[in-house]
C-alpha positions as CSV (number, residue, x, y, z in Angstrom):
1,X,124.0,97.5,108.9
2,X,122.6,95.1,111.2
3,X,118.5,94.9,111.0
4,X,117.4,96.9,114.8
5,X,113.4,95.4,114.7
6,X,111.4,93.4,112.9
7,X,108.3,94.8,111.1
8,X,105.2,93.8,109.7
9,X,103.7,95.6,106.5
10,X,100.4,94.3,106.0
11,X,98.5,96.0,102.3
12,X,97.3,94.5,99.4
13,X,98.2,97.2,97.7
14,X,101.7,95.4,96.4
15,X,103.5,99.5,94.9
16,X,102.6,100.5,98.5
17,X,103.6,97.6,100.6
18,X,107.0,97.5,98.5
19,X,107.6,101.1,98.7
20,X,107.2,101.1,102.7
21,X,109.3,97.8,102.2
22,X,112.3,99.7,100.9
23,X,111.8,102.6,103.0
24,X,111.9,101.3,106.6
25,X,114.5,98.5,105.6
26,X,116.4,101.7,104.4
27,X,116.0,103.1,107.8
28,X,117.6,99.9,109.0
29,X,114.5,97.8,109.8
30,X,113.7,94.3,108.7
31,X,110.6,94.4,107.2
32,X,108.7,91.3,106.4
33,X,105.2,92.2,103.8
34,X,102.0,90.5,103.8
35,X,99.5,91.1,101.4
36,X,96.5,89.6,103.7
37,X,95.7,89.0,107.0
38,X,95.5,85.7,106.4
39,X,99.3,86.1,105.6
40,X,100.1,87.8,108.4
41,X,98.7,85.9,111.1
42,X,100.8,82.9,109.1
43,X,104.1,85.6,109.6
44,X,103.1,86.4,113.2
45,X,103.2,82.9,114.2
46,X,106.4,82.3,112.7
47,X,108.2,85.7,113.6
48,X,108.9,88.1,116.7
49,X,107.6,90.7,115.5
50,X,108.1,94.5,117.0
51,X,105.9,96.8,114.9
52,X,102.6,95.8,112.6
53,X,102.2,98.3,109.8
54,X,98.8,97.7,108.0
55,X,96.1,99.6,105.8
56,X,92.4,99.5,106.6
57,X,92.3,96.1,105.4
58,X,89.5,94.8,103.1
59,X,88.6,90.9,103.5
60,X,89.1,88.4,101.6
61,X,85.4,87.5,101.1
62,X,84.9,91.4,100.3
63,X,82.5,91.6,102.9
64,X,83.6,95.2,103.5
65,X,83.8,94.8,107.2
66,X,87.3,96.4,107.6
67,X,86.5,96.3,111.4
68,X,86.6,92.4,111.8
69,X,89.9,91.9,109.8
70,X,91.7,94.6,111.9
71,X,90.0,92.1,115.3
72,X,92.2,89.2,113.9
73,X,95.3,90.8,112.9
74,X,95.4,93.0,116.5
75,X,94.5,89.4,118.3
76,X,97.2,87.5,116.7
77,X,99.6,90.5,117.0
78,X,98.7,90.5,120.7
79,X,101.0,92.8,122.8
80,X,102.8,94.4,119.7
81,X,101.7,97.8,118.7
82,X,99.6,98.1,115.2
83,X,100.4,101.6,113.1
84,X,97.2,102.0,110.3
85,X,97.4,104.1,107.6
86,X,93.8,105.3,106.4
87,X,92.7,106.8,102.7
88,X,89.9,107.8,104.9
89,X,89.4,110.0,108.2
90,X,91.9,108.3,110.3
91,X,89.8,109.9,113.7
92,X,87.4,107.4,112.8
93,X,89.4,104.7,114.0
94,X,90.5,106.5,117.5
95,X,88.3,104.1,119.3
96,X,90.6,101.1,118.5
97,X,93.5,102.3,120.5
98,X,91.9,99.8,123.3
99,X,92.6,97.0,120.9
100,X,96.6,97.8,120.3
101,X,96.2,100.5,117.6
102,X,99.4,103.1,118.3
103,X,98.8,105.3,115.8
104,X,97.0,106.1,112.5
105,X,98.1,108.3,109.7
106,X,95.9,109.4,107.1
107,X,97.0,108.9,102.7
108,X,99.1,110.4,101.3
109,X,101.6,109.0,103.3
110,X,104.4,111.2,104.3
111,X,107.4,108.4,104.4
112,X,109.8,110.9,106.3
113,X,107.2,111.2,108.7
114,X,106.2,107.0,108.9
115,X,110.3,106.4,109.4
116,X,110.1,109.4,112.3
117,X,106.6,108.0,113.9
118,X,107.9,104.1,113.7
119,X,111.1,105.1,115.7
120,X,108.9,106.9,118.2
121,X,106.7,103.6,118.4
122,X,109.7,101.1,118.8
123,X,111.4,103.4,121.3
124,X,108.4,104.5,123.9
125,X,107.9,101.4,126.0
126,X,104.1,101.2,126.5
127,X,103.7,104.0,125.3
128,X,100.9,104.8,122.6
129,X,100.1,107.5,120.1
130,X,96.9,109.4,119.6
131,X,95.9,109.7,116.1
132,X,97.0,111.8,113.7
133,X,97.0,113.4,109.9
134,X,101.1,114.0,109.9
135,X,102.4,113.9,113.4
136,X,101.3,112.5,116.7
137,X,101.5,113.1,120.4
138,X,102.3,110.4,123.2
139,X,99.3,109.4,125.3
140,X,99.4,106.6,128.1
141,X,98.3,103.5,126.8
């Protein structure tokens, strides 16, 4: 089966970001993993990419300041939709949907349901989601 979209899985959490890996790439996705920002804006650059995939991401430096790494990643993902997965209260983060975040699940992830939500993504054009604990609903973006 030919790949349909390319994805970006961006967790430094290596188990998780190889476990999403092999599930979307089972759902017939390329899926390209970076285990920083600073490794995804180097993947971004170098690939089209349809879909960015990434955990609230701590900072190199360990500042803490999850907020400013998310700024760099949605600014080099530009136009391409960002799906965050949370440990904590993903409704925290509804006020990033103006900078390109689609959707937000909370952890556990439910992989049926990341496979079902990344179709939705790739197939609604301009279309974003509203966040959500295990499903989501289409709002205009």
């Amino acid at each position: 089966m030919e790949p349909r979209d390319t994805l970006l899985v961006v967790d430094d959490t290596a188990d998780l970001a190889a476990l999403l890996r092999d599930v979307l790439t089972g759902a017939g996705h390329r899926v390209l993993v970076a285990r920083s920002v600073d490794s995804a804006l180097q993947i971004l650059a170098a690939f089209r990419v349809q879909l960015v995939l990434t955990a609230a991401v701590r900072p190199a430096e360990d500042t803490g300041n999850s907020w400013a790494e998310l700024d760099r990643l949605a600014h080099a993902a530009r136009q391409t939709p960002l799906l965050l997965y949370a440990g904590d209260d993903p409704e925290r983060y509804a006020a990033y949907a103006a900078h390109g975040l689609a959707a937000c699940l909370a952890k556990p992830l439910d992989l049926d349901a990341v496979v079902a939500l990344v179709g939705t993504l790739l197939s609604d054009d301009g279309q974003r989601l509203s966040v959500a604990h295990g499903s989501a609903t289409a709002m205009q973006g």
